[in-house]
BAFI-3210 file (N, C-alpha, C; in Angstrom, 3 decimals, decimal comma, padded with zeros to 6 digits):
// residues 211
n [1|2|3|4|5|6|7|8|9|10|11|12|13|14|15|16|17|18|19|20|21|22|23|24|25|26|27|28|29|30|31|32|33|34|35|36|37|38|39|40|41|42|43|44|45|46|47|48|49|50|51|52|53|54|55|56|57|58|59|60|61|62|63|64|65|66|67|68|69|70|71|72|73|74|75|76|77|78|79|80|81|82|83|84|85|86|87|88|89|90|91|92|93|94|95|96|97|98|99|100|101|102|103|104|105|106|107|108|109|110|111|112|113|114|115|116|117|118|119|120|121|122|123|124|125|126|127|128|129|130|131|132|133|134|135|136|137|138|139|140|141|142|143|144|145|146|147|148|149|150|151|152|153|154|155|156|157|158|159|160|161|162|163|164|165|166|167|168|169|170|171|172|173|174|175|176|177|178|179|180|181|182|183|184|185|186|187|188|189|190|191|192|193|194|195|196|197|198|199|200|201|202|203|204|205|206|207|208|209|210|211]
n.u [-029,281|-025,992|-023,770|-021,111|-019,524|-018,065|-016,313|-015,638|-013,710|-011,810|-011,268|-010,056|-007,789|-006,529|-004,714|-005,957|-007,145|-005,126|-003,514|-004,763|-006,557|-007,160|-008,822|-010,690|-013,711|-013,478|-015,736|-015,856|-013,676|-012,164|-010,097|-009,708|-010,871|-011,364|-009,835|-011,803|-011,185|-013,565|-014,805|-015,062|-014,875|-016,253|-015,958|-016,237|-017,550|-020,472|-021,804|-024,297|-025,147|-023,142|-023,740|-022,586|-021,945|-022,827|-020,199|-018,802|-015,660|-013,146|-010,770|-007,888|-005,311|-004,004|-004,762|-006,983|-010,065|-013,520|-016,159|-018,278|-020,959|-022,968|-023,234|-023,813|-024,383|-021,971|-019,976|-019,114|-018,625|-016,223|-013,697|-010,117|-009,985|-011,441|-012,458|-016,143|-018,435|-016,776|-015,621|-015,064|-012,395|-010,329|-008,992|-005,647|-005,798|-006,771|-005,759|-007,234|-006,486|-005,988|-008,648|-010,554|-012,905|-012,905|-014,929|-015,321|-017,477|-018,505|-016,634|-017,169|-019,936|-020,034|-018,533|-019,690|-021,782|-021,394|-020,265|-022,656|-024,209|-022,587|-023,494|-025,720|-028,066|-030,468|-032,436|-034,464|-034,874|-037,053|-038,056|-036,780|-037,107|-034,246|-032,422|-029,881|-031,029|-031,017|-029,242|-027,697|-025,473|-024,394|-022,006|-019,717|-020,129|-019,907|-016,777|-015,602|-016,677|-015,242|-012,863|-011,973|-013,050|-010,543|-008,381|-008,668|-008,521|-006,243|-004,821|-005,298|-004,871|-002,094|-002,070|-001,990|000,437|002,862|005,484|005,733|006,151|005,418|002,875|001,754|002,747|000,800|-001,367|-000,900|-000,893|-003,564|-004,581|-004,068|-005,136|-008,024|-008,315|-007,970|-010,215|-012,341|-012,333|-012,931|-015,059|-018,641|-022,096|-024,611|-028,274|-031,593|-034,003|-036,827|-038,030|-038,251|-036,374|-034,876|-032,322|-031,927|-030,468|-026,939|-024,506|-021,636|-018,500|-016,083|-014,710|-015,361|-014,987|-015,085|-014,427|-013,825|-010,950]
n.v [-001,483|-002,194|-005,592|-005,543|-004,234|-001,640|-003,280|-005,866|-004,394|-004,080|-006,995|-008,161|-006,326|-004,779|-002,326|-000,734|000,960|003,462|003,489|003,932|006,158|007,978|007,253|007,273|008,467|010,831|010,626|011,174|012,726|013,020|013,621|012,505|010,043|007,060|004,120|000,862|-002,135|-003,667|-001,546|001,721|005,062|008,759|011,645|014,377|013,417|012,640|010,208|009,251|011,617|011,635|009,578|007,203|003,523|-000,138|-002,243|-000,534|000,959|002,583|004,233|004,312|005,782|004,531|002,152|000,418|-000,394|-002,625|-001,591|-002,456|-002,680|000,350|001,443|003,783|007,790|008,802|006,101|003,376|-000,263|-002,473|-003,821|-006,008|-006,993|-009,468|-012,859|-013,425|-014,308|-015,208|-014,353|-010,717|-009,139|-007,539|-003,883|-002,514|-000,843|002,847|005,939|009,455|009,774|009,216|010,213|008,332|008,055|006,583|005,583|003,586|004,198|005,621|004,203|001,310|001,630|001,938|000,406|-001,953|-001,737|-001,593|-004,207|-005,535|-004,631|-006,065|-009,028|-008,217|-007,654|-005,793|-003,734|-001,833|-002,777|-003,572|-005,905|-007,780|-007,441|-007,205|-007,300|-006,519|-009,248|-010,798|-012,629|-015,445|-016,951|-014,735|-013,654|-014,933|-013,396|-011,149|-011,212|-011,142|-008,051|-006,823|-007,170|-006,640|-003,360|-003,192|-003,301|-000,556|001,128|001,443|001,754|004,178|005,803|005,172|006,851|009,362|010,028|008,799|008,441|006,499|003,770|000,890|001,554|000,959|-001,359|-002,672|-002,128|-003,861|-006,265|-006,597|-006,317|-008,464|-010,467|-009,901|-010,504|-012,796|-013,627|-013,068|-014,471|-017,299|-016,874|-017,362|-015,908|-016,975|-017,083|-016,609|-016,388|-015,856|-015,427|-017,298|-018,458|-020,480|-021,794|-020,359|-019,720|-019,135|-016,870|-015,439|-013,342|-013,020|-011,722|-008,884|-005,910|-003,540|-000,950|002,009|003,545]
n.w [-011,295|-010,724|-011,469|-009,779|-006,967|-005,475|-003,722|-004,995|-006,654|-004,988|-004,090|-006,594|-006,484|-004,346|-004,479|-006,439|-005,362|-004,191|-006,193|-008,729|-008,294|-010,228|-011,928|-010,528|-008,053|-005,517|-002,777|-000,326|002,268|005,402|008,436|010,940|011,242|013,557|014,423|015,983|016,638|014,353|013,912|012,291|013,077|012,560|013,699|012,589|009,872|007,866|007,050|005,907|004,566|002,637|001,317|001,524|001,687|002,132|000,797|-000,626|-000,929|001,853|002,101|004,828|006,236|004,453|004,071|001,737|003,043|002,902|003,249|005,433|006,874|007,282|010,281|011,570|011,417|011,934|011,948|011,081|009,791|009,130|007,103|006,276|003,028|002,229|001,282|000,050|002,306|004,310|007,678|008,645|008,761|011,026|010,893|011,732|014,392|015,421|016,004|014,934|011,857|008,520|006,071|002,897|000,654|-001,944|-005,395|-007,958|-009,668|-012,042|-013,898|-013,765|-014,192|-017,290|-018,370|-017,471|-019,058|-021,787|-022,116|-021,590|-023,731|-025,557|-025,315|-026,315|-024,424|-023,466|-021,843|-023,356|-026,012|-028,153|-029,463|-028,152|-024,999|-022,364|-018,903|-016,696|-015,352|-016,444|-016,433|-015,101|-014,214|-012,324|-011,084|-012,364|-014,653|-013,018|-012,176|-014,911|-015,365|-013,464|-013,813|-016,259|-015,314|-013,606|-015,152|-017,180|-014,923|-014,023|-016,919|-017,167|-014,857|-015,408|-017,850|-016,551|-015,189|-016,946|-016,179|-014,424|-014,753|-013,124|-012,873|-015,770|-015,779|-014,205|-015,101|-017,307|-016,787|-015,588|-018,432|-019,481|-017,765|-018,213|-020,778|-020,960|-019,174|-020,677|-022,727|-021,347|-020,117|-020,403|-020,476|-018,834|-019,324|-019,061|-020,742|-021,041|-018,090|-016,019|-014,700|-015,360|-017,272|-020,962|-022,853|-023,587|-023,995|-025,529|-025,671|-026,121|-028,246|-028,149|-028,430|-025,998|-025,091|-025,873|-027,649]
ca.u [-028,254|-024,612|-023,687|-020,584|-019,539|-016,395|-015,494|-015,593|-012,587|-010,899|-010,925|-009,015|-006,602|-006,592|-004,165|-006,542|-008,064|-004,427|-002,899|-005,226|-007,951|-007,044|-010,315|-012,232|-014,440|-013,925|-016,827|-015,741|-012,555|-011,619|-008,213|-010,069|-010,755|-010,746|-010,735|-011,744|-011,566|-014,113|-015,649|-014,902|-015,806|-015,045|-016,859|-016,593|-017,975|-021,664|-022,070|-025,360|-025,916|-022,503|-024,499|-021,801|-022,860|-021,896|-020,217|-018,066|-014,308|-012,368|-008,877|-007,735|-004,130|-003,126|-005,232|-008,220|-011,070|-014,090|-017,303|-019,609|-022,662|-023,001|-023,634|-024,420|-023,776|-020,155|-019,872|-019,308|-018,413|-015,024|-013,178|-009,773|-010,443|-012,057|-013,490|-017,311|-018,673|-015,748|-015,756|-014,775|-011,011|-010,158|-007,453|-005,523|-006,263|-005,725|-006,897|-006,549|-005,907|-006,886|-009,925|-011,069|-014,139|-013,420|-015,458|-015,503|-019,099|-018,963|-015,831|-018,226|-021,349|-019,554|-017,656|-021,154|-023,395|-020,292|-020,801|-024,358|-024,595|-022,045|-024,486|-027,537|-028,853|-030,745|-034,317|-035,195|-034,851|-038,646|-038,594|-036,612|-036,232|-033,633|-031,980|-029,184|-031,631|-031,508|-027,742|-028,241|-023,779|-023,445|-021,336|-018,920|-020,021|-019,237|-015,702|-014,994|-016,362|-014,237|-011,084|-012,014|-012,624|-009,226|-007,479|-008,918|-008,597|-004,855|-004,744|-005,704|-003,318|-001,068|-001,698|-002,301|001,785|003,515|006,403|005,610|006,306|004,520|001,087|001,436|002,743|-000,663|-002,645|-000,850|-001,161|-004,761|-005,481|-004,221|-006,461|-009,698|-008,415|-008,251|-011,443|-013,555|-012,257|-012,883|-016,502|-020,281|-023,441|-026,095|-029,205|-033,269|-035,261|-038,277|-038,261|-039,066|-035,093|-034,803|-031,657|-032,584|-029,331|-025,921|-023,395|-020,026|-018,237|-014,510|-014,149|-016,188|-013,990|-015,981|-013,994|-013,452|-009,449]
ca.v [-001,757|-002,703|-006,309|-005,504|-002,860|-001,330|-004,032|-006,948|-004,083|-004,526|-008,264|-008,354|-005,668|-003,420|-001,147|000,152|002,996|003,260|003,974|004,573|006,918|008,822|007,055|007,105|009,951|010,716|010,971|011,756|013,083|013,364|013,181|012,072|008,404|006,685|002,242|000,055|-003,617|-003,830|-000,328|003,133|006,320|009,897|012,408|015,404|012,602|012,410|008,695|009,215|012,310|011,276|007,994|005,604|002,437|-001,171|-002,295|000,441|001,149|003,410|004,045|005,017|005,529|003,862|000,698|000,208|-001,426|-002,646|-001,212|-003,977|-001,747|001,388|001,619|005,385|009,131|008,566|005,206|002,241|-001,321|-001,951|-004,956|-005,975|-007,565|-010,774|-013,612|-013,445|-015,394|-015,290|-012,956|-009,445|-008,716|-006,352|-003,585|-001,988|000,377|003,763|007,658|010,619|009,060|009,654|008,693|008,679|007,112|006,411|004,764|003,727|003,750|005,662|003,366|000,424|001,242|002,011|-001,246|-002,951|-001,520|-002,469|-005,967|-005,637|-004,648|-006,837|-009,740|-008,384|-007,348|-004,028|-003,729|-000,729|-003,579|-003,612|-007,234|-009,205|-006,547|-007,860|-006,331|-007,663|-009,991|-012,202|-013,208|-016,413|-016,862|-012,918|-014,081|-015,075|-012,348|-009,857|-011,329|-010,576|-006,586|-006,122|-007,782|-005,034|-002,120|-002,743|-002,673|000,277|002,172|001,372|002,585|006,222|005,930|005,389|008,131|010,536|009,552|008,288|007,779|005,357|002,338|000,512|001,630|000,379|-003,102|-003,379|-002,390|-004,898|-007,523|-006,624|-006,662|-010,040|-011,536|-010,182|-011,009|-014,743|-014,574|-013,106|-015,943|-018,417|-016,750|-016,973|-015,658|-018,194|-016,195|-016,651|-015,250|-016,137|-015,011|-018,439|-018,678|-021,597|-021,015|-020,698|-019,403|-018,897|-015,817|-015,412|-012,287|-012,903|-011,063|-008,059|-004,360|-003,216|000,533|003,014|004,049]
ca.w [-010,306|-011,116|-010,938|-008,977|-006,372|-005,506|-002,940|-005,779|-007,262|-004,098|-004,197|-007,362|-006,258|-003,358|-004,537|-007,238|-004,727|-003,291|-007,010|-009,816|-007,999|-010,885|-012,331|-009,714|-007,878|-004,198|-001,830|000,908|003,061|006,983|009,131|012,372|011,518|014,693|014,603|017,507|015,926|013,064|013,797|012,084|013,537|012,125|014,382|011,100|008,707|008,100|006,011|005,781|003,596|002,090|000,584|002,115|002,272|002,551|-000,962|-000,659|-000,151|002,372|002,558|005,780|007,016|003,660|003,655|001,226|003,186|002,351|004,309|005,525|007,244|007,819|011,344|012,259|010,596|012,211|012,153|010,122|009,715|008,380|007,197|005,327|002,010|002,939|000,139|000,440|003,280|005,835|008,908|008,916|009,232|011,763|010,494|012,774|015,376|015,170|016,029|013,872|010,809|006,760|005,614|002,105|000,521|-003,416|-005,696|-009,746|-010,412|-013,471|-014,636|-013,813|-015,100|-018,311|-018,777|-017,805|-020,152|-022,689|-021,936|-021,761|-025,234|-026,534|-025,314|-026,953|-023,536|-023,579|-021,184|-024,070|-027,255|-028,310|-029,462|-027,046|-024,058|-021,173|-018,500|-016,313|-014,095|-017,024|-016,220|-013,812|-013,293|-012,643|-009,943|-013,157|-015,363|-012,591|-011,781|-015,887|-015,240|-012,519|-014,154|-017,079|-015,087|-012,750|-016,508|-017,296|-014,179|-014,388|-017,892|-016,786|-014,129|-015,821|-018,792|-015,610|-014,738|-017,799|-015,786|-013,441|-014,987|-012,511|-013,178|-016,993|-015,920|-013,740|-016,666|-019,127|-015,901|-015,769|-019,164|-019,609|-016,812|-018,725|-021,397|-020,873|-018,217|-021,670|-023,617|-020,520|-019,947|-021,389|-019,862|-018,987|-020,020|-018,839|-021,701|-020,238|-016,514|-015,721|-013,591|-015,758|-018,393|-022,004|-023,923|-023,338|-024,911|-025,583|-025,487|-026,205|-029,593|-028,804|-027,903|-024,846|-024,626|-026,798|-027,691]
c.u [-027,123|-024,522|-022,349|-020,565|-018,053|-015,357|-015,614|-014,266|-011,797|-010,443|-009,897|-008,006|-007,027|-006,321|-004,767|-007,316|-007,131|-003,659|-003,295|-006,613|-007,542|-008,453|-011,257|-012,517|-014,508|-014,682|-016,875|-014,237|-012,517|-010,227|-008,942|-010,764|-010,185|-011,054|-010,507|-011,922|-011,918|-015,214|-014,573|-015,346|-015,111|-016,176|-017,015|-017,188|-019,476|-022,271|-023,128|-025,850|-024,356|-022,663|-023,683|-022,019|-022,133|-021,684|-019,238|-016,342|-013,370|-011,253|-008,420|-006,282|-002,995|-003,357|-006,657|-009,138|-012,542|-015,082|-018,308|-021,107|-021,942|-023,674|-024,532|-024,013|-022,087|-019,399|-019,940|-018,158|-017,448|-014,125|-011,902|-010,474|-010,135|-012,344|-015,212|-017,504|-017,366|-015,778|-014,967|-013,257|-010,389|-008,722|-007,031|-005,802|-005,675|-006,609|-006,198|-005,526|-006,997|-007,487|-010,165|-011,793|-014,286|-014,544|-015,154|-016,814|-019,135|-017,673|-016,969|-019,597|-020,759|-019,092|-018,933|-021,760|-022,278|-020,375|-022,342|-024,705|-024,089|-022,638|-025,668|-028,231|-029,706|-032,800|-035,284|-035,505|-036,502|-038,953|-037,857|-035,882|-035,347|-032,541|-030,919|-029,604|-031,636|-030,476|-028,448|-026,748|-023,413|-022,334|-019,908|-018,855|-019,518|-017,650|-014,958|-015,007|-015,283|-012,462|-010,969|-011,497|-011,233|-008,609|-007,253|-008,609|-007,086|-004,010|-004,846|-004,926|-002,462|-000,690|-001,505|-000,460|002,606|005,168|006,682|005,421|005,494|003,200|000,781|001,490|001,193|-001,338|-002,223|-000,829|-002,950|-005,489|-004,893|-005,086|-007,558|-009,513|-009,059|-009,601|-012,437|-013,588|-012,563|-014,801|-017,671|-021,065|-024,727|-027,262|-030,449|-033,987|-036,679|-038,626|-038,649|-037,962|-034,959|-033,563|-031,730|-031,119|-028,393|-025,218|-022,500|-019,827|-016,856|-014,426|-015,230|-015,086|-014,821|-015,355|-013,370|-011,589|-009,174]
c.v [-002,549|-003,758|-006,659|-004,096|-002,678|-002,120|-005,228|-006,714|-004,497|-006,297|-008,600|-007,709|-004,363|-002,385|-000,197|001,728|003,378|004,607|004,224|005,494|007,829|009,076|007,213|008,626|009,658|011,334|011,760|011,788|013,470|012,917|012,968|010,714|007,918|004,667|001,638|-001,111|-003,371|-002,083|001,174|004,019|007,841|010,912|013,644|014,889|012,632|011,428|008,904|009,960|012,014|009,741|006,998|004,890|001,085|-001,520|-001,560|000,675|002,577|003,121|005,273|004,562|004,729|002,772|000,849|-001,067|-001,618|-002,583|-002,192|-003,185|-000,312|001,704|003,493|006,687|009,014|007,409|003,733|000,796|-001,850|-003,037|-005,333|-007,059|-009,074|-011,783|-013,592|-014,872|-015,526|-014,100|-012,007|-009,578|-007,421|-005,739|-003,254|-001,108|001,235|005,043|008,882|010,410|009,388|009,033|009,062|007,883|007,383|005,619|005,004|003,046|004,201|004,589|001,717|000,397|001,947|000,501|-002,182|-002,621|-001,788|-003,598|-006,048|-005,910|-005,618|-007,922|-009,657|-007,895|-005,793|-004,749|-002,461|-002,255|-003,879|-004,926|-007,965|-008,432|-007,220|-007,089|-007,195|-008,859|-011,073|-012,895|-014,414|-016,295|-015,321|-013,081|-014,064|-013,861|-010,938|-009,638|-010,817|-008,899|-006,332|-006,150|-006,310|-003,588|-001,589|-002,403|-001,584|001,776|002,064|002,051|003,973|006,053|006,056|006,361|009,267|010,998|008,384|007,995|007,260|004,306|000,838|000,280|001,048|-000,980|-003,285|-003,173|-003,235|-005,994|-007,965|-007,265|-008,214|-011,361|-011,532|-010,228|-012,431|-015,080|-014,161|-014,353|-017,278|-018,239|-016,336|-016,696|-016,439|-017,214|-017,051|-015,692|-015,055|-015,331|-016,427|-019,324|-020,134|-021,323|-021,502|-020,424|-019,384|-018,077|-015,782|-013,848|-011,476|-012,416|-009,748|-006,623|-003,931|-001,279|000,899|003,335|005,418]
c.w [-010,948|-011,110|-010,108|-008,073|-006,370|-004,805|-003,897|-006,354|-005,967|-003,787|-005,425|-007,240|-005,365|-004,142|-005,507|-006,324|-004,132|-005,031|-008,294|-009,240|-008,911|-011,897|-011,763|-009,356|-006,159|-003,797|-000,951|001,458|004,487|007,100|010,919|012,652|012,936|014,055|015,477|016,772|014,641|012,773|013,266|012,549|012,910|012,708|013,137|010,110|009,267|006,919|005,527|004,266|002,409|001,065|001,133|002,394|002,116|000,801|-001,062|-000,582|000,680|002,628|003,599|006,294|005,831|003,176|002,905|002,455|003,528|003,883|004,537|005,935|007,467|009,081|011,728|011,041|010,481|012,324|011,294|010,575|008,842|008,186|006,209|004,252|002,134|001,174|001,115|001,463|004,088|006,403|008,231|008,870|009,993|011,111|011,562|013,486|015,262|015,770|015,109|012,707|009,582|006,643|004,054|001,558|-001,210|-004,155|-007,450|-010,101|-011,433|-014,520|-014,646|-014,344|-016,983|-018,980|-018,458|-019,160|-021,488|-023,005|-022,226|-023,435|-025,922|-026,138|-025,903|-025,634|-023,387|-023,596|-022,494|-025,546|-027,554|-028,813|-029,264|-025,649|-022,896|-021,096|-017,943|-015,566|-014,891|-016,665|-014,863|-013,531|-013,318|-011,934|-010,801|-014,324|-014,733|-012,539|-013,124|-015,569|-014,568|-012,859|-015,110|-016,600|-014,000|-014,447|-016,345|-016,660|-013,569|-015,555|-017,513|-015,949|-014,635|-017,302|-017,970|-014,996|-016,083|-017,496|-014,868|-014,164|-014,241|-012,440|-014,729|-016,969|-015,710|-014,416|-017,259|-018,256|-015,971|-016,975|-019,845|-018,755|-017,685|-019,348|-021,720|-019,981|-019,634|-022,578|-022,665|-020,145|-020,871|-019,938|-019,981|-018,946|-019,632|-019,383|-021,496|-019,163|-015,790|-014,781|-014,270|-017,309|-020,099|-023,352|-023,134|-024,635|-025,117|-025,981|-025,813|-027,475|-029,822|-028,300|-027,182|-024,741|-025,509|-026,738|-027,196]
res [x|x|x|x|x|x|x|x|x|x|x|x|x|x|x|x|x|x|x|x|x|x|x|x|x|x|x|x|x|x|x|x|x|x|x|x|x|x|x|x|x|x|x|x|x|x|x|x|x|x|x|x|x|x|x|x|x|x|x|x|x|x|x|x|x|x|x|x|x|x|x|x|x|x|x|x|x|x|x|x|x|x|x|x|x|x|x|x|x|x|x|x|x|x|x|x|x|x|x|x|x|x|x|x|x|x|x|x|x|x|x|x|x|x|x|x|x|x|x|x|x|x|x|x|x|x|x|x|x|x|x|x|x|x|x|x|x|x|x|x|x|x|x|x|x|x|x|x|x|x|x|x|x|x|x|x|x|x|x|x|x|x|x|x|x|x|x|x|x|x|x|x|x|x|x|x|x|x|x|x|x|x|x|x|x|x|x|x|x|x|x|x|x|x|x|x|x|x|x|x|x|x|x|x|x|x|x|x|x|x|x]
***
């Protein structure tokens, strides 16, 4: 399991499922989005066999926002981009409106297992196996992935449109955040299993993505 989701990307920048879904992979599509408060409904949508789940982001009508439950087949739980632990944000109300349900899981589990390695982490390593459960601040190690894979998924945007100017700043905005959060962050490490921390990593001088 990942240690972020797609609503951790929306905390650092909405507009990534707005203007680089060039990286990502959509799920799902309707034009009969209905919202009452904090609820979604799309009577042609079926969440269910569509995997949609909370973690998630939909952009409907133009707004990325982030799925809290999945209530029903047609039905979900729907909030703007909140900090963890504060209520819900109702968007606005609406009927017969776009829905679409991106996600960058393979941009994310790429740029993890990147990191992963460049820690030494790897559950296959036959004499010191560890997976991500050893991380105790993922909380801090996730906030670096996500800084990464917005870069990234800006970069392809912006090779996908080489003349939008726009989409290259937010990659060279991006990649100066994770820049400075790899040089600002280590991984506190439990080699043991014993939730007690035994090492710490550093990470700032490793190339995580291929050219």
């Amino acid at each position: 399991m990942s240690l972020i989701t797609d609503r951790d990307l929306l905390l650092i920048e909405p507009s990534a499922f707005l203007h680089a879904a060039a990286a990502a992979t959509k799920v799902l599509s309707a034009a009969d989005a209905v919202i009452a408060g904090t609820t979604l409904s799309s009577a042609s949508s079926d969440f269910v066999a569509g995997g949609i789940t909370a973690g998630q982001v939909a952009v409907v009508a133009g707004e990325a926002l982030e799925i809290v439950v999945r209530l029903s087949a047609t039905s979900l739980t729907v909030s703007r981009a909140r900090r963890p632990g504060d209520a819900v944000i109702a968007p606005a109300p609406g009927t017969g409106l776009a829905l679409a349900v991106w996600t960058f899981n393979r941009l994310i589990d790429d740029v993890e297992a990147r990191l992963l390695e460049s820690m030494r982490i790897d559950p296959e390593d036959a004499a010191a196996p560890l997976d991500a459960g050893a991380i105790l601040n993922a909380q801090a190690v996730g906030r670096l992935i996500s800084l990464l894979v917005t870069e990234q998924a800006f970069k392809a945007a912006a090779a996908h449109a080489p003349t939008d100017e726009s989409l290259a700043e937010r990659a060279a905005l991006h990649a100066r955040r994770a820049l400075s959060a790899r040089h600002a962050t280590l991984a506190v490490l439990d080699l043991d299993g014993d939730g007690i921390a035994d090492a710490t990593r550093r990470f700032n001088n490793c190339a995580l993505l291929r050219d």
